[in-house]
Backbone bond lengths (Angstrom), bond angles and torsions (degrees), N, CA, C in turn:
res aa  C-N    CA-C-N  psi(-1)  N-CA   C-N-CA  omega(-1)  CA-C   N-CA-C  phi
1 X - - - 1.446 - - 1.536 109.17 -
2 X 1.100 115.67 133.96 1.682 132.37 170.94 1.418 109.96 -62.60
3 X 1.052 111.36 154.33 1.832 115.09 169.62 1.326 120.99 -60.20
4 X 1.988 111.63 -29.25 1.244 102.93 170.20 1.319 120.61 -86.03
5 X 1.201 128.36 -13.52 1.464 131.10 164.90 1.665 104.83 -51.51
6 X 1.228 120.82 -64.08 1.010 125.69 -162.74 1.655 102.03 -61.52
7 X 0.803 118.11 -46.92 1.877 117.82 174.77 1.738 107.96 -50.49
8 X 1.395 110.21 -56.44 1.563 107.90 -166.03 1.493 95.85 -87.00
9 X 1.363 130.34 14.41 1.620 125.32 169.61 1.844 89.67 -93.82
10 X 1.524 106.43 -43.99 1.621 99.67 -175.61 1.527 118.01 -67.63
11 X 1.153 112.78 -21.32 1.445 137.35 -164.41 1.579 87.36 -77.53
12 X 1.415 123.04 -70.10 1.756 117.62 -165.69 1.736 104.46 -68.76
13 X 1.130 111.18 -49.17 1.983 103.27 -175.10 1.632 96.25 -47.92
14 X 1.414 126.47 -60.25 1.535 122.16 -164.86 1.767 95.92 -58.78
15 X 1.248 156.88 -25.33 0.979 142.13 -138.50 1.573 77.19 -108.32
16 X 1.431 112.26 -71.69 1.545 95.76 179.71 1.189 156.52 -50.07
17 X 1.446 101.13 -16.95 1.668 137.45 162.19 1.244 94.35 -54.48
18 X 1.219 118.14 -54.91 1.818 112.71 -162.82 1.579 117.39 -89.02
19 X 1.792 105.89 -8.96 1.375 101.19 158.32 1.784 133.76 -96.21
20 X 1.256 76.81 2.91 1.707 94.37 -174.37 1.752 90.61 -93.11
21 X 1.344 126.02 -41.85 1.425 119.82 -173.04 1.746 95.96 -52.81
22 X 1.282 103.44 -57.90 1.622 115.83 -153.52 1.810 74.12 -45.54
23 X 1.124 129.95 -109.13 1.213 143.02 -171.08 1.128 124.40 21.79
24 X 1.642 93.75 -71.72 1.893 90.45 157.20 1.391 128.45 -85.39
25 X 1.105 131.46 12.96 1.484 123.39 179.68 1.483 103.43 -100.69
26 X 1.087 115.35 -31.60 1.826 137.76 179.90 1.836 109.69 -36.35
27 X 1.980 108.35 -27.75 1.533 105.96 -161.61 1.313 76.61 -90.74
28 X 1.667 101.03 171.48 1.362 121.49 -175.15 1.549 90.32 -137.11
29 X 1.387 116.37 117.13 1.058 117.95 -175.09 1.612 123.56 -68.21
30 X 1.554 127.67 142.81 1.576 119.97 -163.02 1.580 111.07 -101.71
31 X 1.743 97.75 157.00 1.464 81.42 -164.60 1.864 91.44 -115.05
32 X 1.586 122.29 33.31 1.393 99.87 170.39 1.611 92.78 -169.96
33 X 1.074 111.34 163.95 1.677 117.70 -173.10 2.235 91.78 -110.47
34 X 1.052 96.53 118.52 1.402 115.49 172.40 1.623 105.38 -93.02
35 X 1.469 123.21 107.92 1.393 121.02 -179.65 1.675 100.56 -98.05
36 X 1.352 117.52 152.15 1.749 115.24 155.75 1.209 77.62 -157.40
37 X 1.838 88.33 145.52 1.423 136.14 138.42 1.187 148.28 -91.13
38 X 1.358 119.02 104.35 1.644 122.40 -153.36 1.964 114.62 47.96
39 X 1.195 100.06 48.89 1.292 105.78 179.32 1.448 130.45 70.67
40 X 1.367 105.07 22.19 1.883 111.97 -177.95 1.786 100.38 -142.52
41 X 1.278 109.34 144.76 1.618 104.24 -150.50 1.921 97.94 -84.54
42 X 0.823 104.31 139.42 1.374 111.58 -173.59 1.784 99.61 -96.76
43 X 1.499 126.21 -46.33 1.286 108.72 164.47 1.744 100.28 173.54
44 X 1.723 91.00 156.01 2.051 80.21 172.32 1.436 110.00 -122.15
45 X 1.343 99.19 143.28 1.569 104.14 -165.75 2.029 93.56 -119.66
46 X 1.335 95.16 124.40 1.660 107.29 168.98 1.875 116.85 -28.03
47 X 1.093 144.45 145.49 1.003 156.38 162.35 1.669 102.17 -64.05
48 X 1.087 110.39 -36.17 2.124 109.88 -156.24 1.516 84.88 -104.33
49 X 1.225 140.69 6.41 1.626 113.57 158.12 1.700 94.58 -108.21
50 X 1.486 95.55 144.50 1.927 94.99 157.63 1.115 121.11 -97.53
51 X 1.374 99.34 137.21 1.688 102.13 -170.24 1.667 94.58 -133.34
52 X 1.557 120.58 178.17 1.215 142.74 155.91 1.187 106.04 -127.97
53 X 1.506 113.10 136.67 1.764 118.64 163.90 1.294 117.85 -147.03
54 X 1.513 113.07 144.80 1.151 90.39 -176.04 1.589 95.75 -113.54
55 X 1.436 116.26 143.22 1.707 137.46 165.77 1.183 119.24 -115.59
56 X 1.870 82.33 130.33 1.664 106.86 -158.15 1.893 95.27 -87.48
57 X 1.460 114.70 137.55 1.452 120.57 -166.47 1.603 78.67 -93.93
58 X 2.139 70.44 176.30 2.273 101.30 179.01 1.715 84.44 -35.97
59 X 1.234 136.44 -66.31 1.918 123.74 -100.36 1.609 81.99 -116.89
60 X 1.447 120.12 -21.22 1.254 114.25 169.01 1.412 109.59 130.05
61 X 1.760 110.20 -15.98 1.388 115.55 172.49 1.594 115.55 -55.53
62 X 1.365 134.76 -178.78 1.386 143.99 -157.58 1.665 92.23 -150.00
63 X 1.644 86.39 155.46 1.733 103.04 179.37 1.727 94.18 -160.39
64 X 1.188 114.11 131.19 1.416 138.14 177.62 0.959 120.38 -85.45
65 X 2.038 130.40 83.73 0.524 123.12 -161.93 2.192 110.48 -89.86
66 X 1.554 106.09 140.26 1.749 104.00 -176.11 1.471 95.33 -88.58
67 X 1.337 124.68 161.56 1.497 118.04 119.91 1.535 107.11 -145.70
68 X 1.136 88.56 134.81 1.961 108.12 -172.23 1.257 112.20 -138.57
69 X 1.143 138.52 151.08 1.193 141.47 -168.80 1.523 117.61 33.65
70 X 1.433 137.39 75.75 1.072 140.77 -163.92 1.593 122.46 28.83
71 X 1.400 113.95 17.05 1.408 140.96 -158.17 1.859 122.75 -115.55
72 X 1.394 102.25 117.75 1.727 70.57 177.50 1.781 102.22 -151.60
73 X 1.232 97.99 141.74 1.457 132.23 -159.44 1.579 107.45 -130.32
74 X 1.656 93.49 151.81 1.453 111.93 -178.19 1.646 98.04 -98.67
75 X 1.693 107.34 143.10 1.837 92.92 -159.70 1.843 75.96 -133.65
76 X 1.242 123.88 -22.58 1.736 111.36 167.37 1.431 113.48 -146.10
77 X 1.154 116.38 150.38 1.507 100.95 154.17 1.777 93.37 -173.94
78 X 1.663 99.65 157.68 1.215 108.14 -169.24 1.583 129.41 -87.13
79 X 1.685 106.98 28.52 1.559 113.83 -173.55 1.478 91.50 -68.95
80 X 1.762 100.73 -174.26 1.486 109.17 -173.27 1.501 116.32 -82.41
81 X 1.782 96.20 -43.87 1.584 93.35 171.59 1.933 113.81 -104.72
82 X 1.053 121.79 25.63 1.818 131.01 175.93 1.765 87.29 18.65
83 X 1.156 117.54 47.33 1.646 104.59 154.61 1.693 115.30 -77.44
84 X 1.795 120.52 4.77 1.283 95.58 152.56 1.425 127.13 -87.67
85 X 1.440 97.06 -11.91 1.979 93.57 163.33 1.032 144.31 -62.93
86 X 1.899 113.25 -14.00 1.030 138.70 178.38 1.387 116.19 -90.55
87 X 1.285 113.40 0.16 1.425 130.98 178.76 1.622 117.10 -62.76
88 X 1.018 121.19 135.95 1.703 107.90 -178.47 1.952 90.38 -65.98
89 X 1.390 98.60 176.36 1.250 103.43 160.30 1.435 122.03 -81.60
90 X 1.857 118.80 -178.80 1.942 92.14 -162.50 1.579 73.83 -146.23
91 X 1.429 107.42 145.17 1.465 102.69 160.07 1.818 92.32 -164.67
92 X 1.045 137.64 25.06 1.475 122.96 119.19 1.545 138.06 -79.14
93 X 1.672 95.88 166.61 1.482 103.29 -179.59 1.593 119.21 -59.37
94 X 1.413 103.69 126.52 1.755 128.36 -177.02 1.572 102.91 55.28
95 X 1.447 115.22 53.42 1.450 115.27 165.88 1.820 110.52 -108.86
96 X 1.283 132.67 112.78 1.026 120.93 -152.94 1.538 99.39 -122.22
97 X 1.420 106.57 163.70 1.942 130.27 -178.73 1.339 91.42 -116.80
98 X 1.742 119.97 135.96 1.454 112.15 166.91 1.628 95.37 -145.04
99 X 1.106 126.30 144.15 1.316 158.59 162.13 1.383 125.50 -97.59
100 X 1.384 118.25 56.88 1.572 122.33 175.96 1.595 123.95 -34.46
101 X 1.209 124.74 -54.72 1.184 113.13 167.02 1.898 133.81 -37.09
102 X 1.555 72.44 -49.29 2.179 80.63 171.39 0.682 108.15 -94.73
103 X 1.421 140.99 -1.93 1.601 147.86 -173.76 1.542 111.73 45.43
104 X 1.329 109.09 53.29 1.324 129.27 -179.14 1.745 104.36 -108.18
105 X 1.748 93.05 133.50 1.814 101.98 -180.00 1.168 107.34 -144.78
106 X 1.005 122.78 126.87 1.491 143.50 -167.01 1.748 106.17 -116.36
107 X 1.442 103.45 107.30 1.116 99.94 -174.55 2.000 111.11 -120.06
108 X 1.032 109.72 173.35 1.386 101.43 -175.15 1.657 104.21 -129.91
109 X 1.194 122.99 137.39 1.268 119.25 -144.17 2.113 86.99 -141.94
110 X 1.492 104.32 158.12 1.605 102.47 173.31 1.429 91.08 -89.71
111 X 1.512 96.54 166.21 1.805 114.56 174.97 1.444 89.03 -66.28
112 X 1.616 101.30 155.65 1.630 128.68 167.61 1.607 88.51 -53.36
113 X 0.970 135.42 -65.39 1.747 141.00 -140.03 1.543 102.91 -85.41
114 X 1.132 114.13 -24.44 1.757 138.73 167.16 1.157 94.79 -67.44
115 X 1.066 116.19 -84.25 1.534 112.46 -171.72 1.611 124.36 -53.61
116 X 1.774 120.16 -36.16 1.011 91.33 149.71 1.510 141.43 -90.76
117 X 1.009 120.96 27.11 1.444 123.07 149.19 1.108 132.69 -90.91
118 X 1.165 133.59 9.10 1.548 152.79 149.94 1.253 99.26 -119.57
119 X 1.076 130.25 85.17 1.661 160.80 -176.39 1.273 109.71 -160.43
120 X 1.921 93.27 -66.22 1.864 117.56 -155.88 1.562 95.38 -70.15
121 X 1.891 111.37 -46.12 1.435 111.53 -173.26 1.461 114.46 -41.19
């Protein structure tokens, strides 16, 4: 390898290093799980307590909702294909779980008091 190889090999890792940082530093972590059912809010439960619940969908099916570790995930539910179980878990701002069949959406939202403090900033 030439000297200039070696510069524009150092030149691309540092560029990508610094776009991969941005990437993850970019989420803003959420401070509450926003649930709706068929489009009307069924309820928001804090991120920092763990809870289990289960929410009853449109057609009558159920989905189990987790939250553990400031984290919250769908861990059962009785649609046909449960591709919201397969969901990673979500605990940044406007990262959402949805369950079409029950028409269940789990959204993650900043605290009121979060948010206004990145307002005033």
């Amino acid at each position: 390898m030439k000297k200039l190889d070696v510069i524009i090999l150092l030149a691309a890792v540092t560029v990508f290093g610094f776009l991969a940082m941005l990437s993850y530093t970019g989420k803003e972590s959420g401070g509450i799980a926003v649930v709706s059912v068929n489009g009307e809010e069924y309820g928001a439960f804090p991120l920092s307590e763990d809870k289990t619940l289960t929410i009853r969908g449109y057609d009558g099916g159920f989905n189990t909702l987790v939250i553990k570790d400031h984290k919250a995930s769908i861990s059962e539910a009785d649609c046909p294909d449960a591709l919201c179980v397969h969901q990673k878990a979500i605990s940044a701002d406007h990262e959402t779980i949805v369950c079409l069949p029950h028409r269940v959406v789990i959204e993650i939202q900043a605290d009121k008091e979060n948010a206004t403090d990145a307002i005033a900033r």
